[in-house]
NUROTI-748675 format. One record per residue: y, x, z of N, C-alpha, C in turn. Coordinates in steps of 0.1 Angstrom, whole numbers, plus 5000, padded with zeros to 4 digits. Each point is the difference from the previous one (the first is absolute). Last residue first. Example, Ala and Ser with C-alpha at 12.3 -4.5 7.8 and 13.67 -1.06 7.14 Angstrom:
// NUROTI-748675
497851285071501150095000501149925008
494350034999501249915000501250095000
//
This chain:
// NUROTI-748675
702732231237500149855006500349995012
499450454980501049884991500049875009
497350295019501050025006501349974994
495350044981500449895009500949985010
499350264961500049874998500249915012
499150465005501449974994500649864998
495250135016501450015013501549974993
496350044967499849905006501349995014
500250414974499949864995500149915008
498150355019501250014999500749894992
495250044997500949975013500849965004
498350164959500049895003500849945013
499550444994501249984992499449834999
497050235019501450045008501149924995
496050034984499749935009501450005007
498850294962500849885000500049925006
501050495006498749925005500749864993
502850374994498950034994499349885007
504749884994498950065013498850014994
503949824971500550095009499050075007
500249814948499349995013500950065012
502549724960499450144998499050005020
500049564964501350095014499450144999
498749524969500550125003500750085010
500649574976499549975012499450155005
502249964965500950015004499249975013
497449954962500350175001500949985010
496549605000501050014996500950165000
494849725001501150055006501550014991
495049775013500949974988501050105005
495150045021501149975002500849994991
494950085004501049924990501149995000
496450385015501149975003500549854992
496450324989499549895008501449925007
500650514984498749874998500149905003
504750204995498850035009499249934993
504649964985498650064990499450035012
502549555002499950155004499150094994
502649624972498950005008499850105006
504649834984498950044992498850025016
505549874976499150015008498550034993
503750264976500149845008498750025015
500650324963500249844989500849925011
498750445014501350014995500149874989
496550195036500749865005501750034987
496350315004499049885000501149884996
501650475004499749974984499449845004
502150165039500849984987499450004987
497550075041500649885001500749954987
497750455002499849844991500249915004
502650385013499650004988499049864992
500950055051501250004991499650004988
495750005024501050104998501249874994
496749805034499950044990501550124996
497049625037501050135001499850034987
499049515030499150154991501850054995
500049595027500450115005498850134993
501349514992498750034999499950135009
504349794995498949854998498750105002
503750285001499749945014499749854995
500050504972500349844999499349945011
501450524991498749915006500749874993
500650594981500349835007499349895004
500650594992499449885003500549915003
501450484973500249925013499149864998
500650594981499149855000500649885015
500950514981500849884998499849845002
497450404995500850055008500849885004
494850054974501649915001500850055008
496050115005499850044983501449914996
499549985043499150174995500650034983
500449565029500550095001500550154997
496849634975500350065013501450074997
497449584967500750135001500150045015
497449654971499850145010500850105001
500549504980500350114993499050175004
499749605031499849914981499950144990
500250025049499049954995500249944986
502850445026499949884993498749935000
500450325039499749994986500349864995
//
C-alpha cells in the first residue's frame, strides 16, 4: 500500500512503486509525480526530512527493501 495516497494493488491494477535510495521509503508513481512536479522537495514520509529530488526516484525491483538496499550498495561498490 501506498503510504501517502493508499492505493493497493487491489484497488489499482496499475500501480507501480518507487523507492528513493537517500531514505529507501516506497511510495506510488502517482505521488512521486504530483509531490515532486515544482522540483525538489521534502520526502512525504513522516518524519522523513530528506530534500529529494523526482529523478532520484527508481522504480523498486525486490519486494523486500532490505534487498534492494543491498543490491545498491554492491552496485556502488563494484563502481569503484
Amino acid at each position: 500500500m501506498c503510504p501517502v495516497c493508499k492505493s493497493t494493488p487491489l484497488t489499482n491494477p496499475g500501480l507501480r512503486f518507487k523507492i528513493n535510495p537517500k531514505c529507501y521509503h516506497r511510495i506510488c508513481e502517482g505521488c512521486v509525480d504530483r509531490k515532486f512536479v515544482q522540483g525538489k522537495a521534502e520526502c512525504p514520509i513522516s518524519g522523513c526530512k530528506q530534500q529529494l529530488w523526482k529523478r532520484e526516484w527508481k522504480v523498486q525491483t525486490f519486494e523486500d527493501l532490505k534487498i534492494e538496499r543491498e543490491v545498491d550498495l554492491r552496485r556502488n561498490v563494484t563502481k569503484m
